[in-house]
NUDRENTOR-396071 format. One record per residue (C-alpha): residue in three letters; x, y, z negated. Coordinates in steps of 0.1 Angstrom, whole numbers, padded with zeros to 4 digits, always signed. Layout:
# residues N
ALAXYZ
...
# end
This chain:
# residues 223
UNK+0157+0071+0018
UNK+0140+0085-0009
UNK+0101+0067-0009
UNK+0073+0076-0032
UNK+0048+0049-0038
UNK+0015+0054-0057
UNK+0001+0033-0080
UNK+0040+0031-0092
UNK+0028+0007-0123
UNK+0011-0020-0097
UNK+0026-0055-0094
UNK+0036-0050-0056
UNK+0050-0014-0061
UNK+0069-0024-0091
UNK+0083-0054-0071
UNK+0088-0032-0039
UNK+0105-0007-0063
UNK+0126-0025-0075
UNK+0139-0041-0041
UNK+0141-0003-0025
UNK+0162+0002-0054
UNK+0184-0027-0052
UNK+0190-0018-0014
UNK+0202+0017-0028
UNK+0170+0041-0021
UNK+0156+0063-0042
UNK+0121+0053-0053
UNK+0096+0078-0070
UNK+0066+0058-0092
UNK+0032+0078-0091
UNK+0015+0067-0124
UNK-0015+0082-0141
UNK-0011+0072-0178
UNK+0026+0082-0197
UNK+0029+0054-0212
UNK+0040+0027-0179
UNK+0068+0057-0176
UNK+0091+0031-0194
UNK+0084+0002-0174
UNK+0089+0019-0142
UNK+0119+0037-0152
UNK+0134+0002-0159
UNK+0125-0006-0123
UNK+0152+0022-0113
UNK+0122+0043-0104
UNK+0118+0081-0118
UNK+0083+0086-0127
UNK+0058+0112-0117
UNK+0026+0117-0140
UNK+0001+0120-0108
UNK-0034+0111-0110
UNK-0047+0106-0077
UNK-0085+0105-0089
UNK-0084+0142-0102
UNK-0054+0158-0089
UNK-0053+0187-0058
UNK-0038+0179-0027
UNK-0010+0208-0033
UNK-0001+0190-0069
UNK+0003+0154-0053
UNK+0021+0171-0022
UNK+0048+0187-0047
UNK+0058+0145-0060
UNK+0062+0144-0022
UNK+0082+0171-0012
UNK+0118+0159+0002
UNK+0104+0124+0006
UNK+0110+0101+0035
UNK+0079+0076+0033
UNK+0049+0074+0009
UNK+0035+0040+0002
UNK-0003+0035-0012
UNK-0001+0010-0035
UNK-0029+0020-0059
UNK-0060-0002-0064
UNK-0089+0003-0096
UNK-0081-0035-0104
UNK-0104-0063-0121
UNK-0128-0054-0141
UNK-0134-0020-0125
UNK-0168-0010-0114
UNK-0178-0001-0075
UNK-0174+0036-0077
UNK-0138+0032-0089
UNK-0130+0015-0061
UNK-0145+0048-0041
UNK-0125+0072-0061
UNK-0095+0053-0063
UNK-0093+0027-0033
UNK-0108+0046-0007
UNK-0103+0081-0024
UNK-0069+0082-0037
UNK-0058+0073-0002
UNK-0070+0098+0013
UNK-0055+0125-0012
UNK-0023+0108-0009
UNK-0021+0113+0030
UNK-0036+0145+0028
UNK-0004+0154+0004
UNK+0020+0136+0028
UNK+0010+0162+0058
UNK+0010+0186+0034
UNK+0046+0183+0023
UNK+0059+0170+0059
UNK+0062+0134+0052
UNK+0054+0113+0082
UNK+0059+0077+0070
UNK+0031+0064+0057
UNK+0025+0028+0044
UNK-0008+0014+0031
UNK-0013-0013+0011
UNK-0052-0028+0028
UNK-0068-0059+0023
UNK-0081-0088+0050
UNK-0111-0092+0053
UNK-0118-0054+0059
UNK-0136-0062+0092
UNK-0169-0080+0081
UNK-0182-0051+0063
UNK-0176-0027+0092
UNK-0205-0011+0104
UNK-0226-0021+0072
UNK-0225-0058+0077
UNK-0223-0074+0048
UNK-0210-0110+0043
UNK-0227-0136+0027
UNK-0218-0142-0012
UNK-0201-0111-0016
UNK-0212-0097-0051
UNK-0218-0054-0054
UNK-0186-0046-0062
UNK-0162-0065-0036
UNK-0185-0053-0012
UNK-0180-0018-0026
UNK-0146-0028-0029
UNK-0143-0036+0010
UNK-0160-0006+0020
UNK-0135+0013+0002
UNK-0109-0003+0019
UNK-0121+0000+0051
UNK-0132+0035+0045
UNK-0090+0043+0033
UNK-0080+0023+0067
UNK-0104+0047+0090
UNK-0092+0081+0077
UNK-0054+0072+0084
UNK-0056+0057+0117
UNK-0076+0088+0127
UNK-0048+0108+0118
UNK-0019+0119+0142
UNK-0002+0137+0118
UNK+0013+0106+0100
UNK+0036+0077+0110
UNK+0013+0050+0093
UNK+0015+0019+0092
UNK-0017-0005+0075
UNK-0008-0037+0062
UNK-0040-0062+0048
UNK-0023-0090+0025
UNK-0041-0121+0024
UNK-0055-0138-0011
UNK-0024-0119-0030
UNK-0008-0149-0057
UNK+0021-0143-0085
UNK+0040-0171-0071
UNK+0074-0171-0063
UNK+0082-0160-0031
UNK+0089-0181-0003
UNK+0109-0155+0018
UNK+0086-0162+0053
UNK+0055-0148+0062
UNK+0033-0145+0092
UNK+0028-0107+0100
UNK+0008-0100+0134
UNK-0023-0080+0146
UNK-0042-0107+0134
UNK-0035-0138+0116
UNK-0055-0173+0100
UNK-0069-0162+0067
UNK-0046-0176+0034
UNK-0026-0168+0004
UNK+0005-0148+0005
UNK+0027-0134-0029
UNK+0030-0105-0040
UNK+0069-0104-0042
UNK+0066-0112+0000
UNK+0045-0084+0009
UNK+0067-0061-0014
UNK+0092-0074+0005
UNK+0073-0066+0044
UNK+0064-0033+0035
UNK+0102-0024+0026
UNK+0118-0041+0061
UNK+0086-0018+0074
UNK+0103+0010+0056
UNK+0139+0001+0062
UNK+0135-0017+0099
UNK+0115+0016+0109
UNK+0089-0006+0125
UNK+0049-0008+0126
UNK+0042+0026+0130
UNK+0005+0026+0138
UNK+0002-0006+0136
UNK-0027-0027+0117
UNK-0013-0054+0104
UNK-0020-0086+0082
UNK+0003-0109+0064
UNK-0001-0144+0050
UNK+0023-0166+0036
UNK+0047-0198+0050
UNK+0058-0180+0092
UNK+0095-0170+0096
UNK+0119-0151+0074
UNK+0105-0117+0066
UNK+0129-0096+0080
UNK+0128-0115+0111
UNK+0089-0107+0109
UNK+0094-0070+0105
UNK+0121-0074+0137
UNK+0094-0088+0160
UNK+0069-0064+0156
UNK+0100-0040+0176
UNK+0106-0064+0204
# end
């Protein structure tokens, strides 16, 4: 398969790039600054100087074109304020699946966040500064314009609290699961059995650490 994955510089799409690589796909890395080129090109990954914040739809949909899956791995990060989690979070998304229908690419895989839920329909959870809560909205805004649309395969997957651990090869990966930690290296490794299995199309998902083997995870969700 050949699968595009914004956010190509990311910690989960580098480590999901590099094990779509290893299983012999062919991995395109959507970055927005030149310079992560390198990295990702050491990842096996050819880059694609897309910026999802500022490019059209047609000039995202041409990194897509001959594609077999798009994954949304792009995120503003720490430190960024709450209308870059709009613009990026919520908004890049959105551009990215409007590209996939564009160029004819059904698979689509998106990289969410637990805890979505408790800010639908303007609650607001106690403790939760400006910018989570923007960040959560943004989310949750990304989550409602792809399951509205019929156009797409997609499949949204909400990690737990993501660690840099090592992975521990198990997960537990349902409609709904107890709130915990899961690494990053496992849910890189769930979204490519999503990808390779074929399964969890339309699907919301969430994933925590310490269940069964992933693949046997993935497996389940086809039984």
């Amino acid at each position: 398969m050949r699968i595009v994955i914004a956010g190509g510089h990311g910690q989960i799409a580098r480590l999901l790039a590099r094990r779509l690589v290893r299983d012999g796909h062919s991995v395109t890395a959507l970055i927005r600054n030149p310079q992560h080129a390198a990295d990702v090109e050491q990842d096996g990954s050819a880059a694609a100087l897309v910026d999802l914040e500022n490019a059209t739809r047609d000039e995202v949909a041409a990194a897509l074109q001959g594609a077999d899956a798009a994954v949304f791995a792009a995120g503003a990060g720490p430190g960024s304020g709450a209308g870059r989690k709009d613009t990026v979070d919520r908004g890049a998304s959105v551009i990215l699946a409007d590209a996939a229908e564009a160029a004819g690419v059904r698979r689509f895989v998106q990289i969410s966040s637990m805890g979505t839920d408790s800010v639908r329909g303007g609650a607001r959870p106690d403790g939760v500064d400006d910018v989570f809560y923007a960040y959560l909205q943004a989310k949750l805004a990304a989550e409602e314009d792809l399951t509205a649309r019929s156009g797409l395969d997609w499949t949204v997957l909400r990690p737990g609290a993501l660690s840099n651990d090592a992975p521990t090869g198990t997960v537990r990966l349902d409609l709904s699961v107890p709130r915990a930690s899961v690494t990053r290296a496992d849910v890189a490794d769930v979204v490519a059995e999503l990808l390779e299995q074929d399964a969890g199309a339309r699907l919301v998902l969430e994933v925590v650490g310490d269940g069964v083997p992933v693949a046997e995870a993935v497996a389940a969700l086809k039984a």
